[in-house]
GUVORO-62482 format. One record per residue (C-alpha): residue in three letters; chain; x, y, z. Coordinates in steps of 0.5 Angstrom, whole numbers, m for minus. Example, Ala and Ser with C-alpha at 12.3 -4.5 7.8 and 13.67 -1.06 7.14 Angstrom:
BEGIN
<site><koldo>Ala</koldo><paro>A</paro><c1>25</c1><c2>m9</c2><c3>16</c3></site>
<site><koldo>Ser</koldo><paro>A</paro><c1>27</c1><c2>m2</c2><c3>14</c3></site>
//
This chain:
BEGIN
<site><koldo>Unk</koldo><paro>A</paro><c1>181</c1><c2>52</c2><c3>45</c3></site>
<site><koldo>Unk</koldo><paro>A</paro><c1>187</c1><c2>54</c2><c3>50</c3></site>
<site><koldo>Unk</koldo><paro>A</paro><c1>194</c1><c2>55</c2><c3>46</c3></site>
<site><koldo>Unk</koldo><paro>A</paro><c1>199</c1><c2>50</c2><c3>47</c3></site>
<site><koldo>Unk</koldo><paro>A</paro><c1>206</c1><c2>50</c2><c3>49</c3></site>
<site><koldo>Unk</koldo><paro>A</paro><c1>211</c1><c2>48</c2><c3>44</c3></site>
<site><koldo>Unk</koldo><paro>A</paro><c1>218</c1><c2>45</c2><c3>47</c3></site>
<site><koldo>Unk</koldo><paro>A</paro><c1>224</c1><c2>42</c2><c3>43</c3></site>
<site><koldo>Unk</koldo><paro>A</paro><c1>222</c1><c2>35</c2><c3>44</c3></site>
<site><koldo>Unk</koldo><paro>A</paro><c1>214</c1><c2>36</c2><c3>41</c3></site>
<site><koldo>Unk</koldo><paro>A</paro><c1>214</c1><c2>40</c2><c3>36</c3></site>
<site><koldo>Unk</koldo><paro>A</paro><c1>217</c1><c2>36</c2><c3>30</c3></site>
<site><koldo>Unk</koldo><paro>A</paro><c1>210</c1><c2>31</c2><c3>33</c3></site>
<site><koldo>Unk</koldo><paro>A</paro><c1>206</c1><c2>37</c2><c3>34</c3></site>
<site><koldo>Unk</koldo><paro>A</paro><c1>207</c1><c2>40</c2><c3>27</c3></site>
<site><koldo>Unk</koldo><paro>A</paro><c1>207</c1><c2>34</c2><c3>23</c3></site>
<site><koldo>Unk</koldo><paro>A</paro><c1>200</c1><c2>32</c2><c3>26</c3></site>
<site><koldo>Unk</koldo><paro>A</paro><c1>196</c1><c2>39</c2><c3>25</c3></site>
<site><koldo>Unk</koldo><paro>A</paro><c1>196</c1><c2>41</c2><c3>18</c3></site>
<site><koldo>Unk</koldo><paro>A</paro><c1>194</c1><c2>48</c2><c3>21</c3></site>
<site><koldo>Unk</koldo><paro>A</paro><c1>199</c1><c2>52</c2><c3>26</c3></site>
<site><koldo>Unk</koldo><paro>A</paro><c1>199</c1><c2>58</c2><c3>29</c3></site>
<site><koldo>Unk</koldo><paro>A</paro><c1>206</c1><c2>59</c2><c3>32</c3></site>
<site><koldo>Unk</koldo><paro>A</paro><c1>207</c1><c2>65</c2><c3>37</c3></site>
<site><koldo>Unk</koldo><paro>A</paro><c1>215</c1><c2>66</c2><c3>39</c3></site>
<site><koldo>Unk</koldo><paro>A</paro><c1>215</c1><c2>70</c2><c3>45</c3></site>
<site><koldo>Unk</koldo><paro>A</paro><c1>218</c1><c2>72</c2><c3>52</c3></site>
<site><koldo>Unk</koldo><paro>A</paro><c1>216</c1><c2>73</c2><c3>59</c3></site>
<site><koldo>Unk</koldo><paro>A</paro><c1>220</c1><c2>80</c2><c3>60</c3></site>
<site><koldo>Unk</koldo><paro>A</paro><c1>218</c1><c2>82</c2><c3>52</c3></site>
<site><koldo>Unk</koldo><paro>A</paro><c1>212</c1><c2>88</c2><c3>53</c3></site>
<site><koldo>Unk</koldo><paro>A</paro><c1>209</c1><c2>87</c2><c3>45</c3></site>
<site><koldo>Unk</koldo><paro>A</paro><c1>209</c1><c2>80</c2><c3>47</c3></site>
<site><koldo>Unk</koldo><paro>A</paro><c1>204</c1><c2>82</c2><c3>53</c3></site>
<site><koldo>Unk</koldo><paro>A</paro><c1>200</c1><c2>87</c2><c3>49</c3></site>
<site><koldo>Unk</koldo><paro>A</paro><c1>200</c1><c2>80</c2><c3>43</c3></site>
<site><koldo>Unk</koldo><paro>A</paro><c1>198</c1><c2>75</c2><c3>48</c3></site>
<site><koldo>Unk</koldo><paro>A</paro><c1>191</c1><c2>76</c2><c3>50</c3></site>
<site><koldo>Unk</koldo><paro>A</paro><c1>189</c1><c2>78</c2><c3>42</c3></site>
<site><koldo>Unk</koldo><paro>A</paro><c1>192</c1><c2>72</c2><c3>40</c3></site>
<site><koldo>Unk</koldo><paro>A</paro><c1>188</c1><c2>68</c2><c3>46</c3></site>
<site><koldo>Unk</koldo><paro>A</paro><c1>182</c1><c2>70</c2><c3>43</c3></site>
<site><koldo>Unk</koldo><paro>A</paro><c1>183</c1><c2>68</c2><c3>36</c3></site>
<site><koldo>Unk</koldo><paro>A</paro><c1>184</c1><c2>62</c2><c3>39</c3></site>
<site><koldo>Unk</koldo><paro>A</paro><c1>177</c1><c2>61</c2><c3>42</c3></site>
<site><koldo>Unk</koldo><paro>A</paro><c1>174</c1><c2>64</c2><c3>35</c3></site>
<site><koldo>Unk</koldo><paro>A</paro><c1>178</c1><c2>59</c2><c3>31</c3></site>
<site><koldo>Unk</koldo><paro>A</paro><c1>177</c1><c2>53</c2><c3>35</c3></site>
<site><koldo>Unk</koldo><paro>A</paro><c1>179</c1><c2>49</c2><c3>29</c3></site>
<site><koldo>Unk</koldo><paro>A</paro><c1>186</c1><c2>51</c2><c3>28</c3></site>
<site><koldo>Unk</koldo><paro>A</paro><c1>192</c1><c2>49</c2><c3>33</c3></site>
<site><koldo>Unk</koldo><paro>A</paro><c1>194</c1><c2>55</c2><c3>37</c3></site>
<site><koldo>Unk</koldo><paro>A</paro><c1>201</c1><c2>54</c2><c3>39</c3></site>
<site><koldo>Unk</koldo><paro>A</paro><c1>207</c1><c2>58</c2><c3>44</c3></site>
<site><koldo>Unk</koldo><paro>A</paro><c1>214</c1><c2>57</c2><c3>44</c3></site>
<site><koldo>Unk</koldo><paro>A</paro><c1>218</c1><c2>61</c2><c3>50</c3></site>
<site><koldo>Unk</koldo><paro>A</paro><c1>224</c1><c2>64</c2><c3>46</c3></site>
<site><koldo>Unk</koldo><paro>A</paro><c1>227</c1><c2>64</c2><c3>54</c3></site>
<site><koldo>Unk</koldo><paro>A</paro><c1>226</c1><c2>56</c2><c3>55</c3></site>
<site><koldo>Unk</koldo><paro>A</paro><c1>227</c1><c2>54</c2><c3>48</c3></site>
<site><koldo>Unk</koldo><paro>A</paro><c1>233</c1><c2>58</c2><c3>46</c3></site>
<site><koldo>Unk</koldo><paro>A</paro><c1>235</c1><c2>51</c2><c3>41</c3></site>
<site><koldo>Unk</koldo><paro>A</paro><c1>228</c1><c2>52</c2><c3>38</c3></site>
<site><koldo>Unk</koldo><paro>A</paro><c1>228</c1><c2>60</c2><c3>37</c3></site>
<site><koldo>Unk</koldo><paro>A</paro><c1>235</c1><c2>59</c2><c3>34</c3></site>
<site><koldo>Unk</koldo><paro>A</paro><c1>233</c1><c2>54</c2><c3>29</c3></site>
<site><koldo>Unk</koldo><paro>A</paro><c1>227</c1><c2>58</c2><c3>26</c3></site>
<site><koldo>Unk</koldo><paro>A</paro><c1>233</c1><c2>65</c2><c3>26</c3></site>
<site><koldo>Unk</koldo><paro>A</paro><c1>228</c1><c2>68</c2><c3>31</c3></site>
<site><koldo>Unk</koldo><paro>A</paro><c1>231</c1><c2>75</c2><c3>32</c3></site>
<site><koldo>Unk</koldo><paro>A</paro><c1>225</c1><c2>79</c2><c3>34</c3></site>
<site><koldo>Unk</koldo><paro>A</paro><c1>219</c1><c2>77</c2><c3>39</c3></site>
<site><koldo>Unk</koldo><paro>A</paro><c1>213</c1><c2>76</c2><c3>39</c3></site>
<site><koldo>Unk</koldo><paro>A</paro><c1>214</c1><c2>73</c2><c3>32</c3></site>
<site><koldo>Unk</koldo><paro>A</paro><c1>208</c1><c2>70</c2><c3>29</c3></site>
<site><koldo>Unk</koldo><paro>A</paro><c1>208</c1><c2>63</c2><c3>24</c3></site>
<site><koldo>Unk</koldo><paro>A</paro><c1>203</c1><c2>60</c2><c3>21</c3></site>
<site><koldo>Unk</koldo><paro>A</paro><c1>205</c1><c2>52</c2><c3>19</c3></site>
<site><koldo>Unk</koldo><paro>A</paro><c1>200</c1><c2>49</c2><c3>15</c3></site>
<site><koldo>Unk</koldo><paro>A</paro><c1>202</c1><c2>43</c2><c3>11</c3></site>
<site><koldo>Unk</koldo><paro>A</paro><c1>209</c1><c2>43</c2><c3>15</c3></site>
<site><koldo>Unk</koldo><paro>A</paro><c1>210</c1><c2>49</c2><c3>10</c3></site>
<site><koldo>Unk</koldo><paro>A</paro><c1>212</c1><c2>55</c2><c3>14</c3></site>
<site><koldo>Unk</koldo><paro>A</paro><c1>206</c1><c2>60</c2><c3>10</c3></site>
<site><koldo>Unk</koldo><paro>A</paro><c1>207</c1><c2>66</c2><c3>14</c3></site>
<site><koldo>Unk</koldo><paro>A</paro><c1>212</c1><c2>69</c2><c3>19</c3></site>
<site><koldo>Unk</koldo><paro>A</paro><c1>213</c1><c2>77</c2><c3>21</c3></site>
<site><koldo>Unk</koldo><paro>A</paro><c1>216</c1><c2>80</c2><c3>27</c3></site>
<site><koldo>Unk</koldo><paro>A</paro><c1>211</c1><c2>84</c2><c3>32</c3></site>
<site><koldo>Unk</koldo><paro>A</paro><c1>205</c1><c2>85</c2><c3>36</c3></site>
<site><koldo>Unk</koldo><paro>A</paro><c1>199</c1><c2>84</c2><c3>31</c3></site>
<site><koldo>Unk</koldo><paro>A</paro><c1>193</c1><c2>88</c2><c3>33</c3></site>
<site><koldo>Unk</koldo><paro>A</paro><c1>186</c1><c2>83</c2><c3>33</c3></site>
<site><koldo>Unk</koldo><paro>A</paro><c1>184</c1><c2>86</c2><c3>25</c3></site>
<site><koldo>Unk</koldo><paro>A</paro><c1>191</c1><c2>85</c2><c3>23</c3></site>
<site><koldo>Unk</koldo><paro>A</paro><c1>191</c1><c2>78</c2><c3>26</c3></site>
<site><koldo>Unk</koldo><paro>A</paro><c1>184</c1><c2>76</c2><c3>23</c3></site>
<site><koldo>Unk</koldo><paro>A</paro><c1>187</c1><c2>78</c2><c3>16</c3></site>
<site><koldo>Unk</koldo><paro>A</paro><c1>193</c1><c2>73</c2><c3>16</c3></site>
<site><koldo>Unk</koldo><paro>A</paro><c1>188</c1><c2>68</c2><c3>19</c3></site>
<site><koldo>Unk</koldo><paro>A</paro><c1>184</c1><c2>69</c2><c3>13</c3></site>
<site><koldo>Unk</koldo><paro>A</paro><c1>190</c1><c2>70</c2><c3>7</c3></site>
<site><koldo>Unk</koldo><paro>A</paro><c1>193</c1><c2>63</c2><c3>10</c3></site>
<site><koldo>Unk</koldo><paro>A</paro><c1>186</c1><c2>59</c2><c3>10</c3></site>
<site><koldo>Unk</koldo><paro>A</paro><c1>185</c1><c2>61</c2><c3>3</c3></site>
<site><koldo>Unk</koldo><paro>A</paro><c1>192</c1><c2>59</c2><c3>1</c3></site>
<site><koldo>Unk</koldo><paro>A</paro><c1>192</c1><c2>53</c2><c3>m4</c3></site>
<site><koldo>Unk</koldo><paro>A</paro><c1>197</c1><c2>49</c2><c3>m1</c3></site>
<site><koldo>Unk</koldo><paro>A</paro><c1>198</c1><c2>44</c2><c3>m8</c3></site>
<site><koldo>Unk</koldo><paro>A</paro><c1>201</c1><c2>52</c2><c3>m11</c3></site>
<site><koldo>Unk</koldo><paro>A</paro><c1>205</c1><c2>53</c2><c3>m6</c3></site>
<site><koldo>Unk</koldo><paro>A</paro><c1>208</c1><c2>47</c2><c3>m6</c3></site>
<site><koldo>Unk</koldo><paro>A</paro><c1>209</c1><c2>47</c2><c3>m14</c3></site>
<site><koldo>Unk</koldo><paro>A</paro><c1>212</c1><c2>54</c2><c3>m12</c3></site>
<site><koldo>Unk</koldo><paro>A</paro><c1>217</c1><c2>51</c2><c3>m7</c3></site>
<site><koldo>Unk</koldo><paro>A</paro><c1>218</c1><c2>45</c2><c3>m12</c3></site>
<site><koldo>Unk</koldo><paro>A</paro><c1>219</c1><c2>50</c2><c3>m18</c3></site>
<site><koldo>Unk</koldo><paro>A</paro><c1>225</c1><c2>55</c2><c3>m14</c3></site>
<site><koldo>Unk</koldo><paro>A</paro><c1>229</c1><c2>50</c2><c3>m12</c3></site>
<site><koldo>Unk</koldo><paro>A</paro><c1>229</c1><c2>46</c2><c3>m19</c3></site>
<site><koldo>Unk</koldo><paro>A</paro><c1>232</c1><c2>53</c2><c3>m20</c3></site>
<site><koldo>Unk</koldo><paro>A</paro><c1>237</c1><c2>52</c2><c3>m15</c3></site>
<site><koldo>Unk</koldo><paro>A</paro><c1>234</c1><c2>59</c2><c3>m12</c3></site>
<site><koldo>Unk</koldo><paro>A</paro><c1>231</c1><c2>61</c2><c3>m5</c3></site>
<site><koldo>Unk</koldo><paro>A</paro><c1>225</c1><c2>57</c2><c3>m2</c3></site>
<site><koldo>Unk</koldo><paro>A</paro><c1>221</c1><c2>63</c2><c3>m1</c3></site>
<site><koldo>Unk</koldo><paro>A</paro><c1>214</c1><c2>63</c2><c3>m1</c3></site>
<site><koldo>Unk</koldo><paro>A</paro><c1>211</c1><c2>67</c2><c3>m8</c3></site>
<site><koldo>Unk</koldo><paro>A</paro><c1>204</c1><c2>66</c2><c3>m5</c3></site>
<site><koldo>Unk</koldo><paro>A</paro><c1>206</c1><c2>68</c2><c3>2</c3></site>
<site><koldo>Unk</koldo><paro>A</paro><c1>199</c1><c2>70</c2><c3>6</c3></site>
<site><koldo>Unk</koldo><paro>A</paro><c1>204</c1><c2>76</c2><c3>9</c3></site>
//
């Protein structure tokens, strides 16, 4: 499956009909983000079944704004229209492989709880089951 371009007018539309998104911030003139690029379109020939989506931090400023993008590439995994992992860096494919794996086994009615739970305590909505 070719990876998908992500803009300010379809990502909210995109995000909330695939309950399994892969993000990649990058930029044309970001070398990891070249060496990151053919890695990640070769996972997304591997996991047919998953959405692999791009945002060009270049041409989507607002969108790399919202998500506080300070480094690219960045990868995100979305599922369930919660973020479940985000980390900085060119990711090697065994590395990439890992994290694809840690986020399909996440039981996302968990991390739900834990997000409930932390904001009832009025603390931060970080993600205790996070698939870093």
């Amino acid at each position: 499956m070719a990876t998908m371009e992500l803009t300010k007018e379809n990502f909210d539309q995109t995000v909330s009909e695939h309950d399994f998104l892969l993000i990649d911030f990058w930029a044309s003139w970001c070398g990891p983000c070249r060496q990151f690029a053919p890695v990640y379109e070769k996972a997304s020939e591997r996991h047919d079944d998953l959405v692999f989506a791009k945002v060009d931090t270049e041409a989507q400023q607002e969108l790399a704004a919202a998500f506080d993008i300070r480094s690219i590439p960045t990868l995100m995994i979305v599922r369930d229209n919660v973020a479940v992992f985000a980390q900085p860096g060119a990711l090697p494919e065994a590395a990439l492989e890992d994290v694809i794996g840690q986020a399909r086994a996440l039981d996302m009615d968990e991390v739900r709880k834990s997000i409930a739970e932390a904001e009832a305590k009025g603390g931060a909505t970080e993600n205790p089951q996070s698939a870093e």
